[in-house]
N, C-alpha and C positions, 0 to 999 in steps of 0.2 A: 248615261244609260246603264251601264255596266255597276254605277251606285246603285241606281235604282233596281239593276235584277239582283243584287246582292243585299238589301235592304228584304226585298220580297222573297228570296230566300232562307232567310233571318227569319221574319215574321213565321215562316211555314213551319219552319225548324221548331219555334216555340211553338206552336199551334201542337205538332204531332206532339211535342212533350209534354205537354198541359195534357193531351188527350190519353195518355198511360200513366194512369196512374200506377204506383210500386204498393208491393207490400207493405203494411205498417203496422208496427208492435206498438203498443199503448201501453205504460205501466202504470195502474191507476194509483194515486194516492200519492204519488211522483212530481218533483215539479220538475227534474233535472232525467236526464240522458246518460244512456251506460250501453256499451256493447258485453254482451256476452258470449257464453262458451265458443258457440255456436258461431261468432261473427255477426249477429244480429243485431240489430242496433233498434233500444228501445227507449221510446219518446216519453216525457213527463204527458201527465195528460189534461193540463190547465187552458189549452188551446180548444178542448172539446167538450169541457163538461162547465156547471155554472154553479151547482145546487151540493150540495154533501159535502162533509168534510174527510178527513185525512187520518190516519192511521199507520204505525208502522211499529211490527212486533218483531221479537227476536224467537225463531222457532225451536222446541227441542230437537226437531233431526233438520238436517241440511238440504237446504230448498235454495233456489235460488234468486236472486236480488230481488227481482219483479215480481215476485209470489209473496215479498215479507212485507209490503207495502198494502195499502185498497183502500176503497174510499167507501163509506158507508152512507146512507141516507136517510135519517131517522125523523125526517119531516116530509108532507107531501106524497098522494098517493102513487106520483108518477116522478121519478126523475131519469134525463136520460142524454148522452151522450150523443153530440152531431156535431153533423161537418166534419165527416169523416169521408176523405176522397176515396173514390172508386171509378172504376171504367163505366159509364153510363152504357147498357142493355150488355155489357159482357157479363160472365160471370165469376161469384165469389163465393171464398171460404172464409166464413165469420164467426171466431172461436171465442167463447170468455170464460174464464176461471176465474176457482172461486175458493180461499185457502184463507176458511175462520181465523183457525191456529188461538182462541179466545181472545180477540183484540180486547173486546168491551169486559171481561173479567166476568160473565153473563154465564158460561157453560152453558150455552144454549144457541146453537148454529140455527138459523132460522133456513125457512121457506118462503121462496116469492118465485112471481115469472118473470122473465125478461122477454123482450120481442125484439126482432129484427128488422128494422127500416118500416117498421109501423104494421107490418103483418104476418110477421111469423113468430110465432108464440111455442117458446117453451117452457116447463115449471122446472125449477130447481131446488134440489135439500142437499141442503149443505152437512157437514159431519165437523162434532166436536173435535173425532178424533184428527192427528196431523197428515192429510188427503187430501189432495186441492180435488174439489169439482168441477166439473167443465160440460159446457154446451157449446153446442157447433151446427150451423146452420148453412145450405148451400141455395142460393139468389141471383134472381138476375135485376139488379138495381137500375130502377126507372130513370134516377137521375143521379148525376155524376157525382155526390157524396151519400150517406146513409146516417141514419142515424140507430143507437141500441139503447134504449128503455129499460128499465126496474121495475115493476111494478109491484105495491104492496097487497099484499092477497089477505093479509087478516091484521089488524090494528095492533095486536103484539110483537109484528116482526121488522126486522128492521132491515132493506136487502143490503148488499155490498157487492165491489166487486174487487177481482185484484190484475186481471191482464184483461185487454182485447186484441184478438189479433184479426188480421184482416191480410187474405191472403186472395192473389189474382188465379185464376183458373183458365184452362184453354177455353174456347169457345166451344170446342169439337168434344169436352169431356161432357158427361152426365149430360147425355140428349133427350134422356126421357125424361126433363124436366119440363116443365112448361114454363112460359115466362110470365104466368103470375104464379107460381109455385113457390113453396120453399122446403127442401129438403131436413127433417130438423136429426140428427143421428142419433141414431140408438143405438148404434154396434159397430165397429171397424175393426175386424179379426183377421190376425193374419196367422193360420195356421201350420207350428211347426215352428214360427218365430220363441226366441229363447229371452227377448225382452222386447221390448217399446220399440218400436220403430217409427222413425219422424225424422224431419230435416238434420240432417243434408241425406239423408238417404231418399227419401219422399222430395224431388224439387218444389213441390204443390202442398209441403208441409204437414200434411195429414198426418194422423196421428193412430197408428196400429198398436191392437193391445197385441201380446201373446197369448196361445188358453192354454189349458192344461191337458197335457197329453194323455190317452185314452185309445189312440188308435197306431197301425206302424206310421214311424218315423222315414219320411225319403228327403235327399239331398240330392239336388239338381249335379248332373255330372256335365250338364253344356258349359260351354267356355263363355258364351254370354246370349244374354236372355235377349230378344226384341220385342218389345213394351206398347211396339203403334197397332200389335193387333186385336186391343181390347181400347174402345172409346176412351174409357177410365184414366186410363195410364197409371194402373198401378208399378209402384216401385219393382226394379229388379228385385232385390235383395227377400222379397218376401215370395218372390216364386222361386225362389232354390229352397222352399222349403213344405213340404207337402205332408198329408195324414192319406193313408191309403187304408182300406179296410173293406172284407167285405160286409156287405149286408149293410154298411155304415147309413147311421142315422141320427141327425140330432135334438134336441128337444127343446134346446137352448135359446128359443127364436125371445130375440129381449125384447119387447113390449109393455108398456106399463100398464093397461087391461086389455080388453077381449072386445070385439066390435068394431079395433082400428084398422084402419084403410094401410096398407105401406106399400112400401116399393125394394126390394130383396135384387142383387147382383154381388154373381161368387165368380170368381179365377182363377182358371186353369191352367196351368203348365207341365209340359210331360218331362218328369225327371230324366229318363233311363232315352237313350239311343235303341230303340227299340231293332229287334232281328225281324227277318223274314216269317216268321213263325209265330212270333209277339203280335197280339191287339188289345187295347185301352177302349171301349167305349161303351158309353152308360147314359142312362137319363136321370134328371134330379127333378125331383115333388114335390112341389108345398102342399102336405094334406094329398088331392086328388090333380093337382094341376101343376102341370108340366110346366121348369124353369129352361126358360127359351124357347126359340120354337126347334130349334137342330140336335140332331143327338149329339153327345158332347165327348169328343173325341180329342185331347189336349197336344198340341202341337209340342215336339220338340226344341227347344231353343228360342221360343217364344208364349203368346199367349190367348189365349179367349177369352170371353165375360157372356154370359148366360143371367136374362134380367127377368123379374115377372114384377110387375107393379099390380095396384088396385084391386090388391086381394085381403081379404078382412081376416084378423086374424080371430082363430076359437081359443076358449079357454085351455087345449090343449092341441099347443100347434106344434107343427115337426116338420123337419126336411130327412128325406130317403135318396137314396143312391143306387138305383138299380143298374148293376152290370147286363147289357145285351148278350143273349145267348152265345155268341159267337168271342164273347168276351175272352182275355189269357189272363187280363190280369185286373185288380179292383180296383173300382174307382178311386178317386181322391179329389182332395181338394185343398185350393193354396190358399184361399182368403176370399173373405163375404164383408159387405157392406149392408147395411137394415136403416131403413128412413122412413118415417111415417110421412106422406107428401101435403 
């Protein structure tokens, strides 16, 4: 008896295991395994693909292992990558880059789409110059692996790829998603940052540019930030760092034209231990329409996220920062997110 609750134990044990699936880095054009900087450990990727061949260049500036490799596809309008595990109806982060670097001796980085588990479609252009590109999709997969497609867009080009990564996300993050949706990104800004921010600072990997500064510079004076009071869970390290201004406005909303639908969430953190005398609070705008439904008031030592989704962007779109009359001090802002859904 005691075999058999132990046997039955066993089996459960695998069961939950099988059903979590981990993170997984892909190194295309790779047949062998290598851990990097980071402690990451990325897989050859002969297990997931059938069709394309191989490639591996030596670059003039320094990149790293899994960026000098990729796998090209110079037949076939369609090839594509599966049986790629995932947590069946949770949700994912699914990133691929793309670093010519002139494999083919062509000086000519091409253009094609890739898609995500068969319906989320981005287009991608690649750059002669030495810049990896990168697409990032956010999903909640039907069924417990996925698969990511190439597609050839015009008979001259040839697509490639050089990483896939595949990262798990909480259930509780990005809830204005729908579950046949795909988020595809357009922008991941974390303002006031002074470089890239990504794993191990991001546990969910994401990947923050810095912009360039144009408004005051604030650094968080809290002893430590708490992260659970925006769905998102954006990183600490990019709400210690803030642009404050009045009147602030920006013009920058990335979109590649005019007529698309997306879904915009920015985060707030209040730098300063604010006096009896001191008040922060303001509304943000896309255009005519209020971001969130609350006026936006930034906790100290923690954070909020203010979202507006299935708004169309115009040929000249913008975000505004209006300070409430009652206002001490100008708004700000730590970091925005832009997806078209």
């Amino acid at each position: 008896m005691a075999q058999a609750s132990l046997i039955c134990l066993l089996l459960s044990f695998s069961i939950i295991m099988l059903s979590n699936a981990a993170d997984i880095s892909i190194d295309c054009g790779s047949s062998s395994s290598h851990i990097d900087a980071d402690n990451r450990t990325w897989v050859g990727d002969t297990d997931f693909v059938t069709t394309g061949l191989t490639s591996k260049f030596v670059p003039f500036s320094k990149f790293p292992a899994e960026l000098t490799t990729l796998r090209y596809f110079p037949t076939g309008e369609t090839n594509c990558y599966t049986n790629i595990p995932v947590d069946k109806g949770g949700k994912v982060l699914v990133r691929t880059r793309f670093l010519y670097g002139d494999y083919d001796d062509e000086s000519t980085a091409p253009k094609f789409d890739v898609v995500y588990d068969g319906k989320h479609r981005d287009s991608v252009v690649t750059t002669t110059y030495e810049t990896a590109t990168q697409s990032e999709a956010i999903f909640i997969p039907e069924n417990g692996n996925i698969s990511v497609c190439f597609y050839r867009t015009l008979s001259s080009e040839t697509p490639f790829v050089s990483t896939i990564e595949v990262r798990m996300l909480d259930d509780s993050m990005y809830t204005d998603l729908g579950p046949k949706e795909g988020f595809i990104l357009q922008q991941r800004t974390a303002y006031g940052a002074q470089e890239l921010v990504r794993f191990p600072y991001d546990p969910y990997d994401r990947i923050w540019m810095p912009a360039s500064v144009f408004a005051s510079h604030l650094t968080s004076s809290a002893t430590s930030i708490d992260t659970t009071g925006a769905d998102n869970r954006p990183p600490e390290i990019i709400l210690r760092t803030s642009w404050s201004q009045k009147g602030m406005a920006f013009y920058d909303i990335k979109l590649p034209f005019s007529g698309m639908t997306f879904y915009i969430v920015i985060y707030f953190s209040e730098p300063l231990s604010l006096g009896s005398d001191q008040k922060r609070s303001f509304n943000v705008y896309y255009e005519d329409k209020q971001v969130g439904s609350d006026l936006i008031v930034p906790p100290f030592g923690a954070v909020t996220q203010a979202s507006l989704r299935d708004v169309v962007k115009t040929e000249l779109a913008y975000l505004t920062f209006e300070a409430t009359p009652d206002s001490t001090l100008d708004p700000l802002i730590n970091a925005l997110e832009l997806y078209p859904p």
